[in-house]
N, C-alpha and C positions, 0 to 999 in steps of 0.2 A: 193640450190646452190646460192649462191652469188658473181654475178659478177659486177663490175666497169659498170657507162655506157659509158668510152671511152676504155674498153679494147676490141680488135680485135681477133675474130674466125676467122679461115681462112680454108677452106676445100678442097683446091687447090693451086695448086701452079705450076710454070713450071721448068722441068728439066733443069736446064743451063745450064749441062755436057755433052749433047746432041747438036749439031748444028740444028734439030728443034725446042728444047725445048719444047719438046710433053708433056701434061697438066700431072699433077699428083695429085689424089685425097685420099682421106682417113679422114675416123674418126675422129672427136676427141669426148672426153668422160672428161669431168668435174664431178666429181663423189658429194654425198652430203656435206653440209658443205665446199668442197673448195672456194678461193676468188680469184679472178687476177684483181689486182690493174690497177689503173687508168693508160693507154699508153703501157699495156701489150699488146704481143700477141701471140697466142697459134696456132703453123700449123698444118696443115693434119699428121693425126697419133700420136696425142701427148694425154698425159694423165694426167689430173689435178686431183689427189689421194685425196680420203677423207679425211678433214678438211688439207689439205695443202691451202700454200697460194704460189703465185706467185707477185710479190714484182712490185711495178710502173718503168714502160718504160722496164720490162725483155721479154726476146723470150724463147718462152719454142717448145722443137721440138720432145724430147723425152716424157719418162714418169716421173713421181714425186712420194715418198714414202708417205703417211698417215702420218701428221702433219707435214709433213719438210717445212721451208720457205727457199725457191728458189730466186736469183737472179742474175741478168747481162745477157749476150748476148752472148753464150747462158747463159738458168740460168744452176746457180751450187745449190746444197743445201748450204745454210750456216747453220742454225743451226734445233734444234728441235721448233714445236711450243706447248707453253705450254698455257694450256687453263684452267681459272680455274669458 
């Protein structure tokens, strides 16, 4: 795993659809080979797929497919990653 040292894990988070905004927690899983660039950050229940990458300043909330490069807010796939 290779990660940025200013990208953000976050493990938690609060409901803001709620008027307590009761805490909400969950996983995340950066699988091997993937990267989240520098200003990224990845929240509770989100999954960084093997050898993807996650692109500088994206929010990833969902999961990611094996070599896709992901980007924006949230990220989208933009294309394939080709590794050679």
């Amino acid at each position: 795993v290779c990660l940025s040292q200013d990208c953000m894990i976050e493990t938690g988070n609060h409901d803001w659809s709620k008027r307590s905004f009761d805490l909400r927690v969950g996983d995340v899983h950066v699988e091997d080979g993937a990267w989240a660039a520098v200003r990224s950050l990845i929240l509770p229940g989100a999954r960084l797929a093997s050898h993807s990458v996650l692109t500088a300043g994206s929010t990833l909330a969902g999961d990611t497919e094996e070599y896709g490069v992901y980007t924006g807010t949230p990220a989208k796939r933009v294309k394939e990653r080709q590794v050679k």
